[in-house]
C-alpha positions as semicolon CSV with decimal commas, in nm:
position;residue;x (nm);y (nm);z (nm)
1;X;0,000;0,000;0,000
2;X;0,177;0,363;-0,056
3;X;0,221;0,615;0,167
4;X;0,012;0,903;0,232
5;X;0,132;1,211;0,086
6;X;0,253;1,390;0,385
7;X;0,108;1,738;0,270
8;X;-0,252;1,596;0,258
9;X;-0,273;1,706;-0,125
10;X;-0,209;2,041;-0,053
11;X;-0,052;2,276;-0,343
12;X;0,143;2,628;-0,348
13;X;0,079;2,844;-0,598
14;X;0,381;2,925;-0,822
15;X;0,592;3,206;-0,722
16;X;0,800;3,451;-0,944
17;X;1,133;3,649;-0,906
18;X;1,038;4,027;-0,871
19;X;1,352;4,159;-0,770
20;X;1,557;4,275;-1,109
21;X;1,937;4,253;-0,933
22;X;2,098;4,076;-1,181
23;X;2,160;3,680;-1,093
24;X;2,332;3,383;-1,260
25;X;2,100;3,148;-1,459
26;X;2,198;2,853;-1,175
27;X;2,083;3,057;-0,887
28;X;1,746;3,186;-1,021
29;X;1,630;2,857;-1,116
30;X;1,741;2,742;-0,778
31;X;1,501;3,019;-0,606
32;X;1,243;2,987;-0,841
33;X;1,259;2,617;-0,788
34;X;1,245;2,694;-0,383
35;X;0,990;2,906;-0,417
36;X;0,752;2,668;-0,583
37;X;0,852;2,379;-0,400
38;X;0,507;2,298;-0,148
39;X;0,777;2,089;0,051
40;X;0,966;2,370;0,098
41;X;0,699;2,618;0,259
42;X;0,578;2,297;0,468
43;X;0,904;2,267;0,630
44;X;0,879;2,593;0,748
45;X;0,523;2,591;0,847
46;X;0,572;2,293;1,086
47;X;0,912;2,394;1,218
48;X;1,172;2,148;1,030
49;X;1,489;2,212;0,912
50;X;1,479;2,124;0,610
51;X;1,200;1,978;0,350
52;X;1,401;1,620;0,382
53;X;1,203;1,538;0,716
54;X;0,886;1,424;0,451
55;X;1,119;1,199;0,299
56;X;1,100;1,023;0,620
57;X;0,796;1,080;0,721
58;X;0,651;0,939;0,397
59;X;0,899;0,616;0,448
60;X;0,813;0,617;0,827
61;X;0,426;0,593;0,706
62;X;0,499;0,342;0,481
63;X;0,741;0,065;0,641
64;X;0,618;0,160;1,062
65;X;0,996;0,208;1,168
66;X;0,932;0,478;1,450
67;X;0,798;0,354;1,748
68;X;0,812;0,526;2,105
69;X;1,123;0,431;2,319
70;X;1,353;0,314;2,004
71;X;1,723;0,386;2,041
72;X;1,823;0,560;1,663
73;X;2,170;0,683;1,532
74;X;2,102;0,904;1,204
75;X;2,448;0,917;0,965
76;X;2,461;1,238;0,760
77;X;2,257;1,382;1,022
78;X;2,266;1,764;0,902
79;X;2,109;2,008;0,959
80;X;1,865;1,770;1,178
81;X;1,545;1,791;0,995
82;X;1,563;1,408;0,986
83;X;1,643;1,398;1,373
84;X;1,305;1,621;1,488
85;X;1,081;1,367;1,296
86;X;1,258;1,054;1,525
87;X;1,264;1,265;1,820
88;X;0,913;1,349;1,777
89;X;0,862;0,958;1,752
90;X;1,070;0,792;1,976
91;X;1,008;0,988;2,288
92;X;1,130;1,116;2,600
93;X;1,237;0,773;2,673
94;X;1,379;0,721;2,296
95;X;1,765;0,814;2,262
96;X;1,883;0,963;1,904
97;X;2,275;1,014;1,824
98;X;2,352;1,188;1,477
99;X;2,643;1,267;1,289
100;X;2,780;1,464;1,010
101;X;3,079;1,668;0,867
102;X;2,916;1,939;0,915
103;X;2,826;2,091;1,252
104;X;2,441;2,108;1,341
105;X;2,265;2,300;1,576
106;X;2,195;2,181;1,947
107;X;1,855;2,004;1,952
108;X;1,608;1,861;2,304
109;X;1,655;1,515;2,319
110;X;1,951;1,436;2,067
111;X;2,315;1,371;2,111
112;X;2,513;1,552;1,774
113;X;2,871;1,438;1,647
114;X;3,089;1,656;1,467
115;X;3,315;1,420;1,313
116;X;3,376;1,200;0,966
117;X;3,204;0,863;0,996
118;X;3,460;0,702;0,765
119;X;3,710;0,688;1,035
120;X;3,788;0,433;1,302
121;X;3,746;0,656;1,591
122;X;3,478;0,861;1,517
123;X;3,289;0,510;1,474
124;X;3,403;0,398;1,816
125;X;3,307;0,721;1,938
126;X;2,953;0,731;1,812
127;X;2,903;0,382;1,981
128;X;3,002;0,533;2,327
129;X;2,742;0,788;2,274
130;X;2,483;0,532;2,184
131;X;2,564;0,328;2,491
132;X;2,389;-0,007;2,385
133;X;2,237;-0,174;2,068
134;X;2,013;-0,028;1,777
135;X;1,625;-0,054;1,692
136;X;1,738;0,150;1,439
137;X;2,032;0,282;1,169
138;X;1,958;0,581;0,908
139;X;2,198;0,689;0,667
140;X;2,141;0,977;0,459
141;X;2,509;1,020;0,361
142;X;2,593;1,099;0,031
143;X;2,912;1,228;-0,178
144;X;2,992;1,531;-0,287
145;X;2,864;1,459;-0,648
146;X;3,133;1,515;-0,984
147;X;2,872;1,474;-1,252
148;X;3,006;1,154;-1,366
149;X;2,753;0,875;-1,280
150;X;2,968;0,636;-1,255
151;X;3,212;0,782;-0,991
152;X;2,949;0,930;-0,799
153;X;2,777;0,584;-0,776
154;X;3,044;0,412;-0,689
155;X;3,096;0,686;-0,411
156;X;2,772;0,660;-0,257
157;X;2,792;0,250;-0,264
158;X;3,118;0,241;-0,062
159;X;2,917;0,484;0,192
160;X;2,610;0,276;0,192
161;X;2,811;-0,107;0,234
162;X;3,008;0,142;0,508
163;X;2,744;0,210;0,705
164;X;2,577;-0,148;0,705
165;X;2,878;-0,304;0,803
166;X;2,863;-0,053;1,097
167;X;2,496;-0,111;1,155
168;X;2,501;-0,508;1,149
169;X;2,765;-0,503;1,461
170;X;2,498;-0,293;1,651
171;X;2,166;-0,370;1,560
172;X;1,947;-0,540;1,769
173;X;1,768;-0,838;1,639
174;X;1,461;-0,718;1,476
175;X;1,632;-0,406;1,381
176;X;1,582;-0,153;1,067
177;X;1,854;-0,031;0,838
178;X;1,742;0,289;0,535
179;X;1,994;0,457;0,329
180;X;2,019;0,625;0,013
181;X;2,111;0,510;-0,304
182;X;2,149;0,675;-0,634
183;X;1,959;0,485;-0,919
184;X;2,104;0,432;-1,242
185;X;2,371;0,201;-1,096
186;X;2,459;-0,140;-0,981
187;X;2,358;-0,208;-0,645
188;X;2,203;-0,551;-0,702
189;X;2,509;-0,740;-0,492
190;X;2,464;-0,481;-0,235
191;X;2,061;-0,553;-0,207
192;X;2,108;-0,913;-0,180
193;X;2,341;-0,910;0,099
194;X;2,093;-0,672;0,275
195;X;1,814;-0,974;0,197
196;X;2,044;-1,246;0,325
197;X;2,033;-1,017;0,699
198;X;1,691;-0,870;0,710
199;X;1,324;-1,020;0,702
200;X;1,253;-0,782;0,434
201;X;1,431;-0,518;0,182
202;X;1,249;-0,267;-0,055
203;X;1,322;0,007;-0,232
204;X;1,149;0,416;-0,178
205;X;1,136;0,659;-0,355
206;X;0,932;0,915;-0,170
207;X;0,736;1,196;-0,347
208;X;0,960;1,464;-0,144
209;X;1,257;1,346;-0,331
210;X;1,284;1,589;-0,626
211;X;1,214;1,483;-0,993
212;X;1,512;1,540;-1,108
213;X;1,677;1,357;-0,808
214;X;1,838;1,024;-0,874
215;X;1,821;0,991;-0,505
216;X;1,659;0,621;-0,383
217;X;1,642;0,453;-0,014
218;X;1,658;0,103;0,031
219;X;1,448;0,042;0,346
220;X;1,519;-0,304;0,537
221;X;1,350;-0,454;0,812
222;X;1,358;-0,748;1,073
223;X;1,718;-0,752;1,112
224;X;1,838;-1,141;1,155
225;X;2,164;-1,063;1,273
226;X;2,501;-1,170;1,084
């Protein structure tokens, strides 16, 4: 069954650029395209940081991974928007750890990391935060994209295989693992291995991700341990 649409139907009328200061091609269709984006003026209607929190919220709807109480870690955590919709799930008596490269602002009820989950210690250090196993691993890491589909693929792959090798030393049985893909690429080995080590793997593509996004998140469930 697919998710809701997590703005109810609701549309924005199109916007347009009024102000005549003179502005590369690139940036006006970036403004125009955040202007007219109804994800975009949701976000800051209900408070998030960013209009990524419906891509979660849409796979949340869809797959039940948020449940009061859960302990989370969230990889490429910044700027948190992803972090208010699991702290708004999990709870008081929930803990949430992210991370990211890039430093993001103090939130109630989250532990940040300011650090490069590709190395050893930062790893070891994000378990001592956590303090115990998983219900559940997110990873919304991705490269710094070059353009060539390929390389970028390739980049986000070694990320993703990363951060389930992480995740299968710490989830708890019954467990959930998401991250995101790019389509267009091979990442057939990479879903099997997820199928040999969870109950069930899909893929999502939720209706926040932009149309021109090759963004995808492969969502598995019922971790069976390794």
């Amino acid at each position: 069954m697919p998710a809701k649409n997590p703005l109810g139907g609701k549309r924005v009328k199109a916007a347009a650029l009024t102000s005549r200061k003179k502005r590369k091609a690139s940036s006006q269709q970036w403004l125009m395209r955040q202007m007219n984006d109804p994800y975009v003026h949701a976000a800051k209607e209900k408070g998030f940081r960013a209009r990524a929190a419906f891509k979660l919220i849409e796979i949340d709807q869809q797959y039940k991974l948020l449940r009061a109480g859960m302990v989370v870690v969230d990889l490429g955590a910044a700027p948190g928007s992803w972090c208010q919709v699991v702290s708004q799930k999990i709870g008081g008596k929930g803990k949430l750890v992210g991370i990211d490269l890039l430093p993001i602002d103090p939130m109630a009820q989250a532990i940040f990391l300011h650090g490069d989950f590709t190395d050893d210690a930062t790893q070891e250090k994000l378990i001592e935060l956590v303090d115990g196993k998983l219900d559940l691993v997110l990873s919304d890491m991705a490269p710094n994209t070059t353009g060539h589909a390929k390389t970028d693929h390739m980049r986000i792959m070694a990320l993703a295989e990363m951060a389930f090798d992480w995740a299968s030393h710490h989830l708890k049985t019954g467990g959930h693992f998401v991250c995101k893909l790019f389509q267009g690429g091979e990442s057939g080995d990479f879903h099997k291995t997820l199928q040999k080590h969870f109950a069930k793997v899909n893929y999502a593509k939720p209706s926040a991700s932009r149309a021109g996004s090759s963004e995808v998140y492969l969502v598995a469930t019922g971790f069976k341990g390794i």
